[in-house]
matplotlib code that plots the C-alpha trace (Angstrom):
import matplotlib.pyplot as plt

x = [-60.5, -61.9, -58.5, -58.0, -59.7, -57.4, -58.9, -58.8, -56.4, -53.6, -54.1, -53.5, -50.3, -49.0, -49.6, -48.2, -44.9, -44.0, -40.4, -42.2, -44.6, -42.4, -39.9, -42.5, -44.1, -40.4, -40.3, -43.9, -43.0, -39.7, -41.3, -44.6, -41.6, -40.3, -43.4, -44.7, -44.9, -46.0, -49.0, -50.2, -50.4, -52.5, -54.9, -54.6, -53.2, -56.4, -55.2, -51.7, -52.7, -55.4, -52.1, -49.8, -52.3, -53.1, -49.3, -48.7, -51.7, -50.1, -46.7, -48.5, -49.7, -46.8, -45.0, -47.5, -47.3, -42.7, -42.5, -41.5, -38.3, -37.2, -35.0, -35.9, -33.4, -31.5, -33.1, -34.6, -32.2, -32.7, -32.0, -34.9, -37.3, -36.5, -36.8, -40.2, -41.3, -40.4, -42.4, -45.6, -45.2, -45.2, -48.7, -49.6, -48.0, -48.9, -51.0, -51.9, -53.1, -55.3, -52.5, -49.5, -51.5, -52.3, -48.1, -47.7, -49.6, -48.3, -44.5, -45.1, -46.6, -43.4, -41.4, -43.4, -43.1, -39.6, -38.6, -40.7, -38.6, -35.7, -36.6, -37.9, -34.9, -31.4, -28.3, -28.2, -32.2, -32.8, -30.3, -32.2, -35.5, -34.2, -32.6, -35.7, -37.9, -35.1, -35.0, -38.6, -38.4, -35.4, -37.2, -40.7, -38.6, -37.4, -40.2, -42.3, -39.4, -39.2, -43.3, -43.4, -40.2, -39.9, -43.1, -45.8, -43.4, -46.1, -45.1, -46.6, -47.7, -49.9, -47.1, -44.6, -42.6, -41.4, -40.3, -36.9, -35.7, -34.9, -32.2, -30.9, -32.7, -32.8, -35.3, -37.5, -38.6, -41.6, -40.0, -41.6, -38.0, -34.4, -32.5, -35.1, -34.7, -31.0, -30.9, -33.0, -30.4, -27.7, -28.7, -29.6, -26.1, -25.1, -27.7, -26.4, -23.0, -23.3, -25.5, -22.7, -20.0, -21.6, -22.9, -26.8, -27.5, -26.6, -23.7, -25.4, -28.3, -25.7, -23.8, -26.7, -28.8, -25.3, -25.8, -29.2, -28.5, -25.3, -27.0, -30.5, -27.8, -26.3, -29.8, -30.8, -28.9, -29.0, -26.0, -26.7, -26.4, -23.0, -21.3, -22.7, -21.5, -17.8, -18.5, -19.6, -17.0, -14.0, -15.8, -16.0, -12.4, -11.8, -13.7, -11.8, -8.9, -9.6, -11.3, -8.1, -6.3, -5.1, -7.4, -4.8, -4.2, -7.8, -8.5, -5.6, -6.7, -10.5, -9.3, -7.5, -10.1, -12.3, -10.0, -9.4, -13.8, -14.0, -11.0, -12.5, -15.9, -14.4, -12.5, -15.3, -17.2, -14.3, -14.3, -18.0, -18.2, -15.9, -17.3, -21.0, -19.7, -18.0, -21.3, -23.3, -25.9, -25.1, -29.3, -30.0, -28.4, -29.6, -32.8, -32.1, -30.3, -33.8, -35.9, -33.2, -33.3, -37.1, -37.3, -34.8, -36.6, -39.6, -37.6, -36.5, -41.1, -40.6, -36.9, -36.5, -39.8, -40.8, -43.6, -45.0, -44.5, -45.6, -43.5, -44.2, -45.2, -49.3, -50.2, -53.0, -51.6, -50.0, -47.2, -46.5, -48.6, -46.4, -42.9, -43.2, -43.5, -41.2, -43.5, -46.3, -45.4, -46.0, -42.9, -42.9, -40.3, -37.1, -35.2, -32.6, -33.8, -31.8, -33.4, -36.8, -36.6, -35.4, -38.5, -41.0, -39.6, -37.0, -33.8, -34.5, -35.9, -32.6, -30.3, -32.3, -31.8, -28.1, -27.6, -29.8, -28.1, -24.9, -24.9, -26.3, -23.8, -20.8, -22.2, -22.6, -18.9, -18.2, -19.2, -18.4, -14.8, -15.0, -17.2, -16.1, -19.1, -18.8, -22.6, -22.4, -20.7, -24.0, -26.1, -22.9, -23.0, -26.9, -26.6, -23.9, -26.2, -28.8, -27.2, -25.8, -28.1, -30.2, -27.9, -30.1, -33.5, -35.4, -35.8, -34.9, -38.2, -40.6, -41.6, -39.0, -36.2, -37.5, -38.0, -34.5, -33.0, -34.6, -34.2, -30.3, -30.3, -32.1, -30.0, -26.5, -28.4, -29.1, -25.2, -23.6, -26.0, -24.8, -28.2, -27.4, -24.9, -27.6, -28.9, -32.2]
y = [17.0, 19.4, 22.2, 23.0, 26.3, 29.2, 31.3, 35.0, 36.1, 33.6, 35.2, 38.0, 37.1, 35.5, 38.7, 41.4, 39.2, 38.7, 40.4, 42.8, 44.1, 45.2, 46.4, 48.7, 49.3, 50.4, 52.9, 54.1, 54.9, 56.7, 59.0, 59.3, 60.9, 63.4, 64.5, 65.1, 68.8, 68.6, 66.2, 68.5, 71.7, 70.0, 67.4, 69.1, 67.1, 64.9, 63.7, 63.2, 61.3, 58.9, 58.3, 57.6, 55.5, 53.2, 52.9, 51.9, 48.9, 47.5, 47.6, 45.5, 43.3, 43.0, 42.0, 39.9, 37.7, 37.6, 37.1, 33.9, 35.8, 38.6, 39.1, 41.6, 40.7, 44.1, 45.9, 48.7, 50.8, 51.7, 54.6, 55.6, 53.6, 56.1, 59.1, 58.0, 57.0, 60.8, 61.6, 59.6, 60.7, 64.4, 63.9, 63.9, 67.3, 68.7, 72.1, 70.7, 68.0, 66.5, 68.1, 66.0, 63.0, 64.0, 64.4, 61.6, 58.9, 61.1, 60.2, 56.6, 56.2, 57.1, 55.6, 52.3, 52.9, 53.6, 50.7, 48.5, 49.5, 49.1, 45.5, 44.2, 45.4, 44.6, 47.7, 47.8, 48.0, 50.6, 52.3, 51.4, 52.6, 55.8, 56.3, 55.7, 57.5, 61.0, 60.4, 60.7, 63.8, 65.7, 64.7, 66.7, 69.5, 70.8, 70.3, 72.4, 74.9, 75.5, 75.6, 78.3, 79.8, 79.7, 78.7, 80.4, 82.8, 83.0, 81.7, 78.5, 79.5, 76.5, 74.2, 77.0, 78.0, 80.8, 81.0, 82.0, 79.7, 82.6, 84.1, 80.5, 80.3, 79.8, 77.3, 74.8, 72.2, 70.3, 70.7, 73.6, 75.6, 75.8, 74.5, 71.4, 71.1, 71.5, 68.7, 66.5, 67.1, 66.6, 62.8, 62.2, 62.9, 60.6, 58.0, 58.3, 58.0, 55.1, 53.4, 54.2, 52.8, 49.3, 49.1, 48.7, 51.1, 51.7, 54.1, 56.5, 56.2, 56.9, 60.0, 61.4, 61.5, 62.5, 65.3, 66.4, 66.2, 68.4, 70.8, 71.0, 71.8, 74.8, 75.8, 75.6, 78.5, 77.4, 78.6, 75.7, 73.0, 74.2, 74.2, 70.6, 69.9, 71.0, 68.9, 65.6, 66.0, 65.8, 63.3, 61.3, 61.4, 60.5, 57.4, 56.4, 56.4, 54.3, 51.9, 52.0, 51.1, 47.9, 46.8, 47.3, 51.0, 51.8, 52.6, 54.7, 56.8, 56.6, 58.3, 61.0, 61.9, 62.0, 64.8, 65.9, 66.6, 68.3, 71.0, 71.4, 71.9, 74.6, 76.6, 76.9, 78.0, 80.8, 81.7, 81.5, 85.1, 84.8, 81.5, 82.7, 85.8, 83.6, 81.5, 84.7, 83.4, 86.0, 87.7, 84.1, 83.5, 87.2, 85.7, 82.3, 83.8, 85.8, 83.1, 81.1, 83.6, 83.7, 80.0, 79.8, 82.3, 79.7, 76.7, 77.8, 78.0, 74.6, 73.4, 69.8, 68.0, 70.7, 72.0, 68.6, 66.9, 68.4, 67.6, 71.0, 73.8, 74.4, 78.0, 79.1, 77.1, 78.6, 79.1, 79.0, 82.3, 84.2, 83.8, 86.5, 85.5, 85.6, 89.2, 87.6, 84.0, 81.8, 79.8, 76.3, 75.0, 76.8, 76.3, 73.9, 70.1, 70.3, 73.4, 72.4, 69.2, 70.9, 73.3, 70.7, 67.7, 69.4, 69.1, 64.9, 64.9, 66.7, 64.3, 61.4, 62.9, 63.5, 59.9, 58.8, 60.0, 60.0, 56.5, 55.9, 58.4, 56.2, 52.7, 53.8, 55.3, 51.9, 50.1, 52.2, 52.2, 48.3, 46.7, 45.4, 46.7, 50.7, 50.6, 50.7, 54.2, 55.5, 55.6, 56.9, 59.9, 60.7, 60.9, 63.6, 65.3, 65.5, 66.1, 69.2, 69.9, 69.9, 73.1, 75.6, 73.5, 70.7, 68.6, 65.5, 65.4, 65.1, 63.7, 62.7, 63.7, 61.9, 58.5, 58.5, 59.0, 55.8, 53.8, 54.7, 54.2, 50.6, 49.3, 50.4, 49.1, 45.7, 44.8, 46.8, 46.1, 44.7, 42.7, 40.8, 38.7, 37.5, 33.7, 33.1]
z = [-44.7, -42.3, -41.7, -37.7, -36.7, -35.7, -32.7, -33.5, -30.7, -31.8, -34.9, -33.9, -31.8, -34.7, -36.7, -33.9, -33.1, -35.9, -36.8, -40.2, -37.9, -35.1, -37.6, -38.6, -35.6, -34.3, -37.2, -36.4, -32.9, -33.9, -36.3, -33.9, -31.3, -33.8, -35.3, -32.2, -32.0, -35.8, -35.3, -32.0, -34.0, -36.9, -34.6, -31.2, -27.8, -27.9, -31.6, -30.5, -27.3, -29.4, -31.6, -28.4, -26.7, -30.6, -30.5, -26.7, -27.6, -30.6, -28.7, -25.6, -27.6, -29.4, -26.5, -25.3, -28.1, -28.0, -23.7, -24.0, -26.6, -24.7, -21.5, -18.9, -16.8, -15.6, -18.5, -16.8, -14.8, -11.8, -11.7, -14.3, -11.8, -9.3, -11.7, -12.5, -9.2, -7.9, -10.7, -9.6, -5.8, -7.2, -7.6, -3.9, -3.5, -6.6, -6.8, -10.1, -10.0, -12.7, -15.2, -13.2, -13.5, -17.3, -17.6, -15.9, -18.7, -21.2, -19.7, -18.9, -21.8, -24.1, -21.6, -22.5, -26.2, -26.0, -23.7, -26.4, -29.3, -27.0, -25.8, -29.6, -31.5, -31.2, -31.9, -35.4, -35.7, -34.1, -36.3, -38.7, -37.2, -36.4, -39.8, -41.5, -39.7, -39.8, -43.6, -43.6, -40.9, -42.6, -46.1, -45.2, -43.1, -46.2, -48.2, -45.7, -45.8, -49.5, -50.0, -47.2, -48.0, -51.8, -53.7, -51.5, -49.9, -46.8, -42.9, -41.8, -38.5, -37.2, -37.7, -36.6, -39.7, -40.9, -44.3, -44.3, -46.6, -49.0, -46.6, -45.7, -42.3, -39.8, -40.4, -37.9, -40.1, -38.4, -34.8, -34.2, -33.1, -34.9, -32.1, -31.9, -35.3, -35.0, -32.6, -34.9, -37.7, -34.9, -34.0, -37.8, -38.6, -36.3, -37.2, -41.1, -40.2, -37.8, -40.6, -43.4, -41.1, -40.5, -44.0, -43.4, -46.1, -49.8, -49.7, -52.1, -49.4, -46.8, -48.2, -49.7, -46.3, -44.4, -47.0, -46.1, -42.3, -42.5, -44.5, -42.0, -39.4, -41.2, -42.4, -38.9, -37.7, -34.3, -31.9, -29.1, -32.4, -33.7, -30.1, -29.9, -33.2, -32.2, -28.9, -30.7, -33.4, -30.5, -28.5, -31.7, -32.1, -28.7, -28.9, -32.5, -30.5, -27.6, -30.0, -31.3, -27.8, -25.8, -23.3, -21.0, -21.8, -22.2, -18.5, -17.7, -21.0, -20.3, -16.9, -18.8, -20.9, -17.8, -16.2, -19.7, -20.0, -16.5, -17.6, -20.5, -19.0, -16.7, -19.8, -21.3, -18.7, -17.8, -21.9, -21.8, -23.0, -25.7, -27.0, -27.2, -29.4, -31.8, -31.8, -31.9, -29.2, -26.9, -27.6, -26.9, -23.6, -22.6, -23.0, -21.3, -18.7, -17.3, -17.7, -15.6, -13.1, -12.5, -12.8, -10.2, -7.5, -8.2, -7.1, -3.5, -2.8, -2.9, -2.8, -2.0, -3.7, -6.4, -7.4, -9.3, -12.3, -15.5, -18.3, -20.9, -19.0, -19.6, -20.0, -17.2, -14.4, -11.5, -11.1, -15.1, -15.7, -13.3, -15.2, -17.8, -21.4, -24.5, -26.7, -25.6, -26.3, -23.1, -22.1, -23.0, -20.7, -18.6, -21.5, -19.3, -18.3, -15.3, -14.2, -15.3, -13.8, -10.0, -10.2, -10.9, -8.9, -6.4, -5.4, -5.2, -8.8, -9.9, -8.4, -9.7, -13.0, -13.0, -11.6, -14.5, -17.1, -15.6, -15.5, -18.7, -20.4, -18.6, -19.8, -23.2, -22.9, -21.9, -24.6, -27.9, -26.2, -25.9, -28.3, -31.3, -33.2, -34.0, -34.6, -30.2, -30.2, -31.8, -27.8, -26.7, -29.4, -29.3, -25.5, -25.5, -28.4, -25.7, -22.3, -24.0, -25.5, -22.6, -21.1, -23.2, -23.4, -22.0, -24.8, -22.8, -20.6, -23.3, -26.7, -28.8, -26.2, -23.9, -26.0, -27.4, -24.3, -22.5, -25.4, -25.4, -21.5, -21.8, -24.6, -22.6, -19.4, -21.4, -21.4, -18.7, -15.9, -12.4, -12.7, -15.3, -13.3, -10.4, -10.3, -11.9]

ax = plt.figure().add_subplot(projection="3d")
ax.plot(x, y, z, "-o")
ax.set_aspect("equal")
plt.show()
């Protein structure tokens, strides 16, 4: 008996939905994000943009072929529609153009493969997805470290590290920078934790990478990471304990902690001098602090739309050239997302971008305070890794940044948005 004929695209459909292959895709696109920087300095842009744009086709496909599965309802906030349409418009103004519109694919097209990781996989997969791909990360970090530190004793420059494992650090890894290797370690050790506490790994597997994370932090040497380290490990005893709570004495506690954050906020910022000698990054906020200051003369040319979109700053362009280097090194951002965000997009762009993240950063409050399932506390501790993060660089605008902050603001969106409650 003759057997039916397939036709090559449903084929393909079937092989593209089907839950393996986004599983794996999912990890791809993780680990894509992270190695970013790494993958740029050994291929160039052009190698790293052929990889985005393989990955965004797969990913279109692979929603193509699970529509009739997935729920878009409400999904996308808002808000980050208006942060990306400012984005778009900046073209028009732009005194760069070709290199905004460049950016601008570059950013939508992370914003599409993080919204397709988002939209495919549920909580506790992504977990997973990110806890696999930071194994593999953390894994070839120190592996780069102790060839260039220990066995060949010789800096890896193209891939920007420096061999000073010998002394303990600080090291980058393959982020290219200690604090963005910090960072990395930062969200790992939340992903390990998050994966230990809901049991979706072997507990060996669990302490063991908990191990490796903790000690890429200390390795790391980085000042901004150990103030966010004190920072996550109060805000993840705040959240144990109004887990812990009635529902009925959550909200008059959530408010406390609220007036509790801003105090604190304004301590620190009184103690500031104090707090950066114990932390020893008072060089580093010397350095910052000019940078800021030029940055911040640039911003009032062009005050309410910005100067126009460009995600990393590209050495050449006006007015990049003008801000004086770092000993000759070219700035690659104003070191602050919320600055760096006001010069390129204005005073509009910045507000877009505080209610973006504000918004996200109270709806995944919301949940890991009220969900039964502690995996849901993991958005909210990720996102306060990178908002404060964000205070000494711009990590949050590009790359790997960039991709885990949508994916935490879509998956918070997905249960917590006002959309979700209109008629079909």
């Amino acid at each position: 008996m003759k057997q039916p004929e397939h036709h090559p695209i449903d084929a393909l459909l079937a092989f593209t939905g089907h839950a393996r292959f986004t599983s794996a895709l999912a990890v791809c696109i993780v680990a894509m994000g992270f190695l970013s920087h790494t993958i740029r300095s050994i291929i160039g842009s052009p190698g790293l943009f052929a990889i985005v744009a393989g990955l965004a086709v797969l990913a279109a496909v692979s929603l193509i072929a699970r529509r009739h599965e997935l729920e878009w309802r409400g999904v996308l906030p808002l808000s980050l529609l208006v942060f990306l349409g400012w984005s778009a418009l900046s073209i028009f103004w732009s005194s760069y153009q070709w290199a905004t519109l460049g950016s601008l694919v570059y950013q939508f097209a992370f914003a599409g493969l993080a919204l397709y990781v988002a939209l495919v996989r549920d909580m506790i997969q992504i977990v997973r997805a990110f806890g696999d791909a930071l194994r593999f990360v953390l894994g070839g970090s120190i592996f780069v470290e102790v060839l260039s530190g220990l066995l060949i004793d010789t800096p890896l420059q193209f891939i920007g590290v420096a061999g000073n494992l010998d002394n303990l650090g600080p090291v980058q890894g393959l982020l290219g920078t200690r604090n963005e290797f910090g960072l990395v370690a930062l969200i790992a050790l939340v992903t390990f934790g998050t994966e230990l506490v809901t049991r979706s790994v072997q507990r060996g597997v669990g302490i063991g990478s908990l191990v490796v994370a903790a000690l890429s932090i200390l390795l790391s040497q980085s000042p901004v990471s150990m103030g966010v380290l004190f920072v996550l490990g109060i805000v993840s005893f705040a959240l144990l304990g109004l887990r812990r709570l009635k529902p009925e004495r959550r909200r008059v506690w959530q408010i406390s902690l609220a007036v509790a954050a801003v105090l604190s906020l304004l301590m620190a910022y009184a103690f500031r001098g104090r707090i950066l000698t114990i932390l020893d990054a008072s060089s580093e906020l010397a350095y910052r602090f000019g940078l800021w200051q030029e940055t911040a003369q640039l911003t009032r040319v062009h005050t309410i739309e910005g100067w126009g979109w460009i995600g990393a700053w590209r050495e050449g362009l006006a007015p990049f050239y003008a801000i004086d280097s770092a000993n000759g090194i070219p700035h690659g951002s104003a070191l602050n997302a919320y600055l760096d965000v006001w010069f390129q997009l204005g005073v509009v762009g910045l507000f877009s971008l505080i209610a973006l993240v504000g918004l996200g950063l109270a709806r995944s409050w919301v949940l890991a305070s009220q969900q039964r399932s502690r995996v849901f506390v993991w958005p909210a501790l990720v996102l306060v890794a990178l908002l404060m993060t964000s205070l000494a660089e711009s990590t949050i605008l590009v790359d790997f940044g960039w991709m885990t902050l949508i994916i935490c603001l879509v998956k918070a969106a997905e249960h917590l948005s006002w959309r979700r409650g209109l008629p079909d």
